[in-house]
C-alpha positions in Angstrom: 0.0 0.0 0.0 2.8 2.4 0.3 4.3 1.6 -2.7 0.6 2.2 -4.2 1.0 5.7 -2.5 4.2 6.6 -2.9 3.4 6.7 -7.1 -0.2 7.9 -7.4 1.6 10.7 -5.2 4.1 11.5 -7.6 1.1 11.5 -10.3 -0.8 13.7 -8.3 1.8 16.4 -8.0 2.3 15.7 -12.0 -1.1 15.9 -13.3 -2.7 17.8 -11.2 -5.8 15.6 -11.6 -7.7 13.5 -8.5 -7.3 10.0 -8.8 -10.7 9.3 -7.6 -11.8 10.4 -11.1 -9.4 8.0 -12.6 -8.5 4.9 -11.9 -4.6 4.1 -11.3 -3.4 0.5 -10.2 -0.1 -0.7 -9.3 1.1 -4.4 -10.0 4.0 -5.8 -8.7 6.0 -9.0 -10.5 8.4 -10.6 -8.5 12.4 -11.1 -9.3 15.1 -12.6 -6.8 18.9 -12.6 -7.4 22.1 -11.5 -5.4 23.7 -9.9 -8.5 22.8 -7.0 -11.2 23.1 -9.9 -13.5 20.7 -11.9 -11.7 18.9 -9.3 -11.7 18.7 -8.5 -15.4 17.9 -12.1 -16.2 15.0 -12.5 -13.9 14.0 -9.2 -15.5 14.3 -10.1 -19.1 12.7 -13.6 -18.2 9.4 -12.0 -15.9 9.5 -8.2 -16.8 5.8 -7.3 -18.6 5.8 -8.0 -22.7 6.1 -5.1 -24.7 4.8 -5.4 -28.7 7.1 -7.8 -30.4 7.6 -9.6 -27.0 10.0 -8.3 -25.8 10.3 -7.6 -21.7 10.6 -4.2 -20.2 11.9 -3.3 -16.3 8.6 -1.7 -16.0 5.2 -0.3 -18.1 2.1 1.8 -17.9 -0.6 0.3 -19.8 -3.3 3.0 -20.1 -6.6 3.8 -21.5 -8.4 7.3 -22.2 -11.8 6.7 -21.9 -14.2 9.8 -23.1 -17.9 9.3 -22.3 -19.8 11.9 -24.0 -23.9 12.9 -23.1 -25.6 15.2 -25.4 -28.8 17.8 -25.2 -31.2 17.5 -28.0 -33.7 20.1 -28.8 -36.0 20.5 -31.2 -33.1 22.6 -34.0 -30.3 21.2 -32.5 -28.1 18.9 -30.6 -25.1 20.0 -28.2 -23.0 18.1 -25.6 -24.6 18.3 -22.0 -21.6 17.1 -20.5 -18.3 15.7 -21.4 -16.0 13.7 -19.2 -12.6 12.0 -19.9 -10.9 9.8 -17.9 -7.5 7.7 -17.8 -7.0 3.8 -16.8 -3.9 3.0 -16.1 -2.2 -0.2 -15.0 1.6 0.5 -14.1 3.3 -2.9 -13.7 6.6 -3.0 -11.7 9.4 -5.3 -10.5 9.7 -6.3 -6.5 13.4 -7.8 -5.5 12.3 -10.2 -2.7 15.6 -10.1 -1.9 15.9 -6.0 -1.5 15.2 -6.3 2.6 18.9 -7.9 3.1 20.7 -5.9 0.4 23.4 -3.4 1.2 26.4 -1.8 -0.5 26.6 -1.0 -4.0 23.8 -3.3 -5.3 21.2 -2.2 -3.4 22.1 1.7 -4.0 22.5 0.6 -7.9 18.3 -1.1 -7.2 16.9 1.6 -5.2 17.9 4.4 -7.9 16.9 2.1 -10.8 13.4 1.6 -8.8 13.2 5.5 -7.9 13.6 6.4 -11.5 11.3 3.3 -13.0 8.2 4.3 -10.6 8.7 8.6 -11.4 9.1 7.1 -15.3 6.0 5.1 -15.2 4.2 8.3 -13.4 5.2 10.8 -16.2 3.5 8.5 -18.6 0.0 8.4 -16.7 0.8 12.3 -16.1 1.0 12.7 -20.1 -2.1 10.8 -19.9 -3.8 12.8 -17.8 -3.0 16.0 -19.8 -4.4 15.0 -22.6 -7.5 14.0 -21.2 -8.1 17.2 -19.7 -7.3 18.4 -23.4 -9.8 16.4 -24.9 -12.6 17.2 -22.1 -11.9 20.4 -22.6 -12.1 20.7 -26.4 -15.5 18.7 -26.4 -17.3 20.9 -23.7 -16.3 23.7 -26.0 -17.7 22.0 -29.4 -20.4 24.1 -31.0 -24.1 22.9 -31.2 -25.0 21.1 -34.7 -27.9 20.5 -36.3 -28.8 16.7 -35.1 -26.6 14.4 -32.5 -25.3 12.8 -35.2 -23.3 15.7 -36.1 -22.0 16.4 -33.3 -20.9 13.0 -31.9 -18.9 13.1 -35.3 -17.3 16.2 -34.8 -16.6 15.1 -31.1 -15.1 12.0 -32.1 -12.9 13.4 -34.6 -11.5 15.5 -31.9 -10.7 12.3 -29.6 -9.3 10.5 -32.4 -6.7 13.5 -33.6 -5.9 13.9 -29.5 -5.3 10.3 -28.8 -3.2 9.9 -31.6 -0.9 13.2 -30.8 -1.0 11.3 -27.4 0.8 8.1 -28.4 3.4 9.8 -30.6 3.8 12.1 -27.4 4.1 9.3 -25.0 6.4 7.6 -27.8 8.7 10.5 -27.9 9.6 10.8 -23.9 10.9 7.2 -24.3 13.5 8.1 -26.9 14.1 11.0 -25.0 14.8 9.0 -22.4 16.7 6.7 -23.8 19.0 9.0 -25.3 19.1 10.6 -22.2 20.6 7.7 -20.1 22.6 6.8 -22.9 24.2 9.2 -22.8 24.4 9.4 -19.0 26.3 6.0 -19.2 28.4 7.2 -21.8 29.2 9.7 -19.7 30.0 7.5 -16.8 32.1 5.0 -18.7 34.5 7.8 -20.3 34.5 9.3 -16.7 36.1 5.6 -15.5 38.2 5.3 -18.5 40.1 8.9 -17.6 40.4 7.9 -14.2 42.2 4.6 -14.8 44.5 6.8 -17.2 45.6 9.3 -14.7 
């Protein structure tokens, strides 16, 4: 439960959003191992399937769900209300053996499990945003002539948004990856110089 806390926190000061009108889950998978290659193999073996099949440390699965009421009158049709919300199911590893850690290992796992869970958060954060986007874009959608119309219209305008969302959420992983790339890069020619001197 404090885990579960600990990352709908890090949402909440993200998104700016209550979770109470989402729904956010947490699921752990365990790994065991007294090595970072243990570690890794227990990771690549029971991390969650990405497309392709391949396994990832951690991932937020997550759905944008608009649900959309409309006022009919007897010329018209307009949205009565508009309301969007986000599913997500973050999925994480747990090292049973983490308790009786120490030394370099476990500083190596609690900074790769710090940065996985505020990762995993920034992606249900970008989530968020663009739910608010598209809620806010449909309560501003102009009357049309018959529901019909306007559930179109409406539609077209969730469509456009969820795709700008998955190239968006697509982009802060390469980001990323560069990122620590070159963070390790980094790190390997600071060794090398070191060794040198």
């Amino acid at each position: 439960m404090r885990r579960l806390l600990a990352i709908t926190g890090l949402i909440l000061l993200a998104g700016c959003q209550s979770v109470s009108e989402n729904r956010v889950s947490v699921d752990y998978y365990s790994i065991k191992g007294n090595s970072t290659a243990d570690l890794d193999r227990e990771i690549l073996r029971k991390g969650p399937k990405l497309t392709g099949g391949r396994h990832a440390v951690a991932v937020a699965r997550i759905k944008i769900i608009p649900q959309i009421r409309f006022k009919p009158t007897q010329n018209q049709c307009a949205i009565r209300s508009a309301n969007v919300t986000v599913d997500a199911k973050v999925t994480l590893p747990k090292w049973t053996g983490r308790a009786k850690a120490k030394g370099e290992l476990a500083a190596a796992w609690d900074n790769m499990d710090a940065y996985t869970r505020l990762h995993e958060a920034v992606h249900v954060r970008i989530a968020f945003a663009f739910a608010k986007r598209i809620e806010e874009q449909l309560k501003e959608l102009e009357p049309g002539p018959d529901c019909a119309d306007v559930r179109k219209r409406g539609m077209a305008i969730v469509d456009r948004e969820l795709e700008t969302h998955h190239a968006m959420q697509q982009k802060f992983d390469a980001d990323e990856q560069t990122r620590i790339a070159g963070l390790v890069a980094k790190q390997r020619n600071s060794r090398m110089l070191k060794r040198g001197t």
